[in-house]
C-alpha positions in Angstrom: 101.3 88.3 125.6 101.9 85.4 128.0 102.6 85.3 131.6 104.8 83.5 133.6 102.5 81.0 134.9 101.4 80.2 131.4 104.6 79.2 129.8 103.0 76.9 127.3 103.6 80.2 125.5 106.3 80.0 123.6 109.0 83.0 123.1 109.9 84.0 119.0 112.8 85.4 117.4 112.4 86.4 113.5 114.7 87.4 111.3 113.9 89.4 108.1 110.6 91.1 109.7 110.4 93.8 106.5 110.5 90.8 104.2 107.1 89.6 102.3 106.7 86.4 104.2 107.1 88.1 107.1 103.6 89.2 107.9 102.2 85.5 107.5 104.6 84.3 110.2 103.6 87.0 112.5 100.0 86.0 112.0 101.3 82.7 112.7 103.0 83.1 115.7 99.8 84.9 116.9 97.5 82.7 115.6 99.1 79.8 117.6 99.2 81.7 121.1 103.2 82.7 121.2 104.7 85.9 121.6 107.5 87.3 119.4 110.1 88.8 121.7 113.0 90.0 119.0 112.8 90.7 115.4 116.2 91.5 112.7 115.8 93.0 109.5 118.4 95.8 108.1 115.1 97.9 107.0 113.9 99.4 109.4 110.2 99.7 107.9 108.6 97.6 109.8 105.7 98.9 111.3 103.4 95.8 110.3 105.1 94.5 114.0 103.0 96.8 115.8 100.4 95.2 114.4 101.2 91.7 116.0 103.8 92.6 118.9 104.2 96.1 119.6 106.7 95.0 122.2 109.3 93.3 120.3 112.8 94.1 120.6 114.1 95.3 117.0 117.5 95.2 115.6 119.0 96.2 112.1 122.3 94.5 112.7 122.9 90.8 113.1 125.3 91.2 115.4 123.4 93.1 118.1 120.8 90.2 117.4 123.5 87.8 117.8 124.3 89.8 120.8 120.9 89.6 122.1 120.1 86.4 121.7 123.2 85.1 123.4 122.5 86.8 126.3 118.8 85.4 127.0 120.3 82.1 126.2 122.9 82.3 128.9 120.9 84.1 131.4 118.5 80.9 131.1 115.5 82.7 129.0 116.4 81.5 125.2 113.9 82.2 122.8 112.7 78.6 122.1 112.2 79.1 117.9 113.8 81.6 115.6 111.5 82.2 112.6 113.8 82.6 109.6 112.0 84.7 106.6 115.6 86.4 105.3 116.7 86.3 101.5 117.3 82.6 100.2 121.2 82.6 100.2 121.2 83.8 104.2 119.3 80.8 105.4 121.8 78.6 106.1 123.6 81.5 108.8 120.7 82.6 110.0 119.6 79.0 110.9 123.2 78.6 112.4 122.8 81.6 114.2 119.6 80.4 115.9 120.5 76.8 116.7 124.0 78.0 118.4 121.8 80.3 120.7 120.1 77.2 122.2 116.3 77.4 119.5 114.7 75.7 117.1 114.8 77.3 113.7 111.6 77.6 111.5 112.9 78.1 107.7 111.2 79.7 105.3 111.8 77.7 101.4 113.8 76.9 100.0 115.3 76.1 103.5 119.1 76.3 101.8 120.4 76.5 97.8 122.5 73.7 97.9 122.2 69.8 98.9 125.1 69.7 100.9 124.3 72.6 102.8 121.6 70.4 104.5 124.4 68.0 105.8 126.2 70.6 107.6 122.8 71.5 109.0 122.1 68.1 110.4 125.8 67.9 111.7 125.1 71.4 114.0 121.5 70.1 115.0 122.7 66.9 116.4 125.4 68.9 118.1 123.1 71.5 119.4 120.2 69.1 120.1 117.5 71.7 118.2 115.7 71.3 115.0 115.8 72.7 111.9 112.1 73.2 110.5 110.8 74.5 106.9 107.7 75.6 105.4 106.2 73.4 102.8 103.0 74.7 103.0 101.2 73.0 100.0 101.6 69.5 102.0 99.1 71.2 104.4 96.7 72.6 101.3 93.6 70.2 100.9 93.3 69.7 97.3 96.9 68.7 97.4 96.7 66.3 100.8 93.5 64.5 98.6 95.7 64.2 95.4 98.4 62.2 96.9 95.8 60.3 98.7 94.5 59.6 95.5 97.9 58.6 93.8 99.5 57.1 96.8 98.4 53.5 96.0 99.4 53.6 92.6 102.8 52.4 92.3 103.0 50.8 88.7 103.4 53.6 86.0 103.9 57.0 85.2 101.3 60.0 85.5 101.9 62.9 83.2 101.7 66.6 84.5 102.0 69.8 83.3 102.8 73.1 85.8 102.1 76.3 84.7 103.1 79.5 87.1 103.5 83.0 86.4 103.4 85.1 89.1 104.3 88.7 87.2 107.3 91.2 88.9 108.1 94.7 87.7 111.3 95.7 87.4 112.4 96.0 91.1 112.1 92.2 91.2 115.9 92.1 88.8 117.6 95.0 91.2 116.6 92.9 94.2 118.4 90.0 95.9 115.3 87.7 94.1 117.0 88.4 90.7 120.9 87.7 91.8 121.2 84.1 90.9 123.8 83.5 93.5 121.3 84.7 96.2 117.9 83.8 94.8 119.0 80.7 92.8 116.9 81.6 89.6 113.7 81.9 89.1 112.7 78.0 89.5 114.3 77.8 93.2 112.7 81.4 94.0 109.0 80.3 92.9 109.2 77.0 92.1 110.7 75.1 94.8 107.4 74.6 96.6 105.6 72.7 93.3 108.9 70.6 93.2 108.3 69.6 97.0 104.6 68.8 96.4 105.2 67.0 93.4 108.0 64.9 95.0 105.7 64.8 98.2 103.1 62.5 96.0 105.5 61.4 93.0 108.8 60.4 94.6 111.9 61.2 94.1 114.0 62.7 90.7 115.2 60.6 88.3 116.4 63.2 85.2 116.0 66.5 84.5 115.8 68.6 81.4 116.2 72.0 80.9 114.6 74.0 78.1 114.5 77.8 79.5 116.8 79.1 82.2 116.8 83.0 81.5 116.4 85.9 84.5 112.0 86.1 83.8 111.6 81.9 83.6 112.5 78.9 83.6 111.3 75.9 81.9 111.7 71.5 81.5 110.8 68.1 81.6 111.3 66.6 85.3 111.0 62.7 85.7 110.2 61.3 88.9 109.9 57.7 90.5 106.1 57.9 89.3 105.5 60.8 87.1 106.6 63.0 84.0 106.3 66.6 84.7 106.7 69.5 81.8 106.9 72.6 83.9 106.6 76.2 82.8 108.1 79.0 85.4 108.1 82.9 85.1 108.1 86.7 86.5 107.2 88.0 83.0 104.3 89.8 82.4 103.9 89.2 78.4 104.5 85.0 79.1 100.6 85.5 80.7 98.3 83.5 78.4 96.2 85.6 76.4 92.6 85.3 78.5 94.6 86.7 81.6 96.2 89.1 79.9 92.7 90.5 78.4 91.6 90.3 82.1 94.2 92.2 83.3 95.0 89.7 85.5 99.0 88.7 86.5 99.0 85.7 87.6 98.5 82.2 86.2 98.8 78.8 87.9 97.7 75.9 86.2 98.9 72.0 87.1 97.0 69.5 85.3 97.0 66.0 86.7 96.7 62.9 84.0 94.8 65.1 82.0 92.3 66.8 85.2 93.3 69.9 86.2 93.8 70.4 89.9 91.4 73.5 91.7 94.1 74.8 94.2 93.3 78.3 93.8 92.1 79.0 96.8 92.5 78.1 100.9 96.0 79.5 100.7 95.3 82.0 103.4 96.0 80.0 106.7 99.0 77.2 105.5 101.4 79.5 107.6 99.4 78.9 110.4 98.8 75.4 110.3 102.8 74.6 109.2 103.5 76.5 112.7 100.6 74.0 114.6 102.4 71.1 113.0 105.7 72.2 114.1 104.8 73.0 117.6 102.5 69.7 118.0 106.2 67.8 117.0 104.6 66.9 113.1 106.7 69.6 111.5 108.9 69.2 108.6 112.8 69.4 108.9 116.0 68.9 106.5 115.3 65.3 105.1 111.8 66.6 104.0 113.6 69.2 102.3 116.5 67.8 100.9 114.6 66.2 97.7 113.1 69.9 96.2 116.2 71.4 97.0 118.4 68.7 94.6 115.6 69.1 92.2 116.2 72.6 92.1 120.3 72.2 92.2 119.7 69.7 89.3 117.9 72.5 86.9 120.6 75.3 88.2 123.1 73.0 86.9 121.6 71.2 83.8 123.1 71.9 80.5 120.3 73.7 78.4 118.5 71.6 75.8 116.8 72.3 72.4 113.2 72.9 72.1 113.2 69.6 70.7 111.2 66.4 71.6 108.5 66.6 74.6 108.2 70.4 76.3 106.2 72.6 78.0 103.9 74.3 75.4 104.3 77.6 77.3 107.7 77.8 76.0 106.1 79.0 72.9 105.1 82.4 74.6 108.5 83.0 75.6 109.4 82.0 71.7 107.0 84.8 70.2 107.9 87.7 73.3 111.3 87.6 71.9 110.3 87.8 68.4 
């Protein structure tokens, strides 16, 4: 806990403390020598805070948090960030919510659902003179930060990749808010959105999108960018694990191969929270023009008409091919 003499300590709210990015913001905050004051979630299973700061104010109704925040703003002791880890389609309130009560926000991805949602963000930070942060972890993660230095001086041709990612949900995962479209935003923007922003991060920006698979368990397409063609493959679905995991009992596979290399991220995962939140505080944090580029990639496959498996796709589709079979 800080003092009052020390108030290089910053003060936390966070919203959606029962969620499952919670805990690694908590460690976060921790981690970078701040204090969490107030905490929102409607669950009230939330124990892990005791864990972190036993002495958090705790709300189950954004209103009294609302209430509460308002208050310490106008009495002169605003909380300076609100950490935001509530489902997808809340974001943009919740950011709202803390820039009008006088802090920074600190997003969780994808920051918002829609493109323009990101303009009405910038209006209300210039208005409120705070910042809107996100998360993009995998900017932070070595083996990415030494692939785009390998690929940022090439700027004549195209680099083909291939993304494999199935991270396997039981059924809960469809009577949650992750499997409403209109809050999660399918299962590309749910568990996708970070690989879009890292491969827009080293690749540039979209320039067409094709969509082969758009179902409830995955997702799949062709993406090009300024610099790159990407076939990616997305899913929740156990029985889309290739065959070696599957015999391992493993569920989950993640595979991205590079012009032909594959890429060894699987590991040093542990501690991007914490170093997104050192950024941040240190003024090298990511806000809403960062994010705006994943987020229309992500609006773009929402939207796309679906397309034959004809022509150039992800071989994965297969799997999904012989499941339904």
């Amino acid at each position: 806990m800080c003092t009052v003499a020390i108030r290089l300590c910053r003060h936390f709210g966070l919203v959606g403390a029962a969620g499952f990015i919670a805990p690694r913001h908590l460690k976060a905050i921790k981690e970078t020598g701040n204090t969490l004051i107030a905490a929102l979630d409607p669950s009230d299973s939330v124990g892990i805070i005791d864990s972190y700061f036993p002495d958090a104010d705790f709300f189950t109704e954004s209103e009294r948090f609302d209430r509460h925040l308002d208050k310490l703003h106008r009495a002169g002791q605003s909380v300076d960030f609100v950490s935001i880890c509530s489902p997808n389609y809340l974001h943009d309130a919740h950011i709202r919510m803390a820039l009008r009560n006088g802090a920074h926000a600190i997003c969780e991805k994808p920051i918002v659902l829609n493109p323009w949602n990101i303009d009405g963000l910038a209006a209300i930070e210039a208005e409120c003179g705070r910042r809107v942060h996100t998360i993009l972890q995998l900017r932070h993660h070595p083996a990415i930060v030494a692939l785009r230095d390998q690929y940022s001086g090439k700027r004549d041709g195209m680099t083909d990749i291939d993304v494999a990612y199935i991270t396997s949900r039981g059924k809960w995962y469809h009577r949650s808010w992750k499997g409403d479209l209109d809050k999660a935003g399918g299962v590309a923007t749910n568990i996708g959105v970070h690989f879009f922003d890292m491969l827009g991060w080293i690749f540039g920006g979209l320039r067409s999108s094709v969509v082969h698979r758009r179902q409830d368990d995955c997702a799949a397409g062709v993406l090009e960018l300024e610099r790159a063609r990407v076939r990616w493959f997305l899913s929740v679905n156990a029985d889309h694990l290739p065959d070696a995991q599957r015999a391992k009992g493993q569920r989950t596979f993640r595979s991205i191969t590079v012009g032909g290399t594959e890429v060894e991220f699987s590991e040093g995962f542990g501690d991007l929270h914490t170093v997104s939140y050192q950024e941040i505080l240190a003024g090298r944090g990511y806000g809403l023009l960062d994010a705006r580029p994943s987020i229309e990639m992500v609006h773009a496959i929402r939207e796309a008409p679906l397309v034959p498996l004809t022509g150039e796709y992800h071989p994965m589709c297969q799997q999904v091919e012989a499941v339904r079979a």
